[in-house]
Structures are given as structure tokens and as C-alpha cells.
C-alpha positions as CSV (number, residue, x, y, z in Angstrom):
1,X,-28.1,-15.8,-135.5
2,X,-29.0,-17.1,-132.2
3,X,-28.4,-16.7,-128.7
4,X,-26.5,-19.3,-126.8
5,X,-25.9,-19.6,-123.1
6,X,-23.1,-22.3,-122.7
7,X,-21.3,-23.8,-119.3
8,X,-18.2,-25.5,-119.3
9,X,-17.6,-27.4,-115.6
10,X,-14.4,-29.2,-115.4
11,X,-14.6,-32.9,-114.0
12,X,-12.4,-33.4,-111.6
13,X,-11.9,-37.4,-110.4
14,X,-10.2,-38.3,-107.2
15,X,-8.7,-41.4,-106.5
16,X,-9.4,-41.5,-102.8
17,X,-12.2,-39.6,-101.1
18,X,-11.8,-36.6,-99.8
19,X,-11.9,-36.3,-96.1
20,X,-13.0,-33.8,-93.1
21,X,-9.9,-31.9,-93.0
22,X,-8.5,-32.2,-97.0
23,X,-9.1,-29.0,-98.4
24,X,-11.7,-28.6,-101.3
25,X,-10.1,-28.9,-104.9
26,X,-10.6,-25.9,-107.3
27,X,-13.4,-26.4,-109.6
28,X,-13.0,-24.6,-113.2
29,X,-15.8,-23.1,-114.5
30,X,-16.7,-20.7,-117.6
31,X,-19.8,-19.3,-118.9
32,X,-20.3,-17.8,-121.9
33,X,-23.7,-16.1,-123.5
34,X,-24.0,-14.5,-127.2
35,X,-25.2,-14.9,-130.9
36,X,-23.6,-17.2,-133.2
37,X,-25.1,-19.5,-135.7
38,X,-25.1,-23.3,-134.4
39,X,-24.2,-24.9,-131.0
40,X,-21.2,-25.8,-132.5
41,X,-20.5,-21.8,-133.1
42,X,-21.5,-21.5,-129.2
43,X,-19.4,-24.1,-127.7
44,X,-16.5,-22.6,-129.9
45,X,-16.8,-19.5,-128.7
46,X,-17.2,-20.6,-125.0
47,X,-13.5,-22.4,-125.3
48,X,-12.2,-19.4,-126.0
49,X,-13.4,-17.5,-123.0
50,X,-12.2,-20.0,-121.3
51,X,-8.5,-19.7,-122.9
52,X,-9.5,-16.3,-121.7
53,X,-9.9,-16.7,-118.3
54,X,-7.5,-19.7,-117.4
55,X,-4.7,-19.4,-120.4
56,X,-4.1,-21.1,-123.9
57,X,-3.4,-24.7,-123.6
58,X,-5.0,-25.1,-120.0
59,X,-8.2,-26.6,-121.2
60,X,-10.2,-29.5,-119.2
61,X,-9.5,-33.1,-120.0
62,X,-12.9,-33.6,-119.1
63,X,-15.3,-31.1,-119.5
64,X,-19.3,-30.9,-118.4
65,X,-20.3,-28.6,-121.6
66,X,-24.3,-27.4,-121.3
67,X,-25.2,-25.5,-124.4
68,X,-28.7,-23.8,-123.9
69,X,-30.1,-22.5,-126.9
70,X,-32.6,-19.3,-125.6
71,X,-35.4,-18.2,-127.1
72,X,-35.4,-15.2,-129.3
């Protein structure tokens, strides 16, 4: 097994700027560490923290994903 850190950013695309006085969208964000046996395993396992944190089905269309392998 080995230990993953992995963060999962949600990309968020506007069709206008943003300006002074429009309020700040919500960015989505998860972070998972643990053991597991392949990135793969990692990413997995962060997707379902963030079903965790945010609901089933409420996933990011488009997702930043940075899997980080750390040293044992």
C-alpha cells in the first residue's frame, strides 16, 4: 500500500467577468489522504469523500484532480 494525498478543485467557468460588486462564486473543494494501492485507488477513494461532503450525484463537471503520491 501507499499513501496518497489527492485534491479535487472544481472548475468553475463564467461567461462574463465577474465585477467589483458580484459576489464571489463558491468554489468546491475536497481533500483526501490515505493508503490504497494505485492512483487510481486514491482518486477513487477521494470521490467518495467528496460524495461525502457535498452528496451522491453532486460531483464536478470539471474537476482539477492532483494525486500526490508521498513517500513512505
Amino acid at each position: 500500500m501507499t499513501r496518497f494525498e489527492v485534491h479535487i478543485t472544481e472548475v468553475i467557468e463564467h461567461d462574463q467577468p465577474l465585477g467589483p460588486l458580484d459576489p464571489t462564486p463558491e468554489v468546491r473543494s475536497v481533500f483526501w489522504a490515505g493508503e490504497t494501492d494505485d492512483e487510481a485507488g486514491a482518486r477513487d477513494a477521494a470521490y467518495v469523500a467528496w460524495d461525502g461532503k457535498y452528496g451522491p450525484g453532486k460531483q464536478p463537471v470539471q474537476a482539477l484532480v492532483n494525486v500526490t503520491p508521498l513517500a513512505g
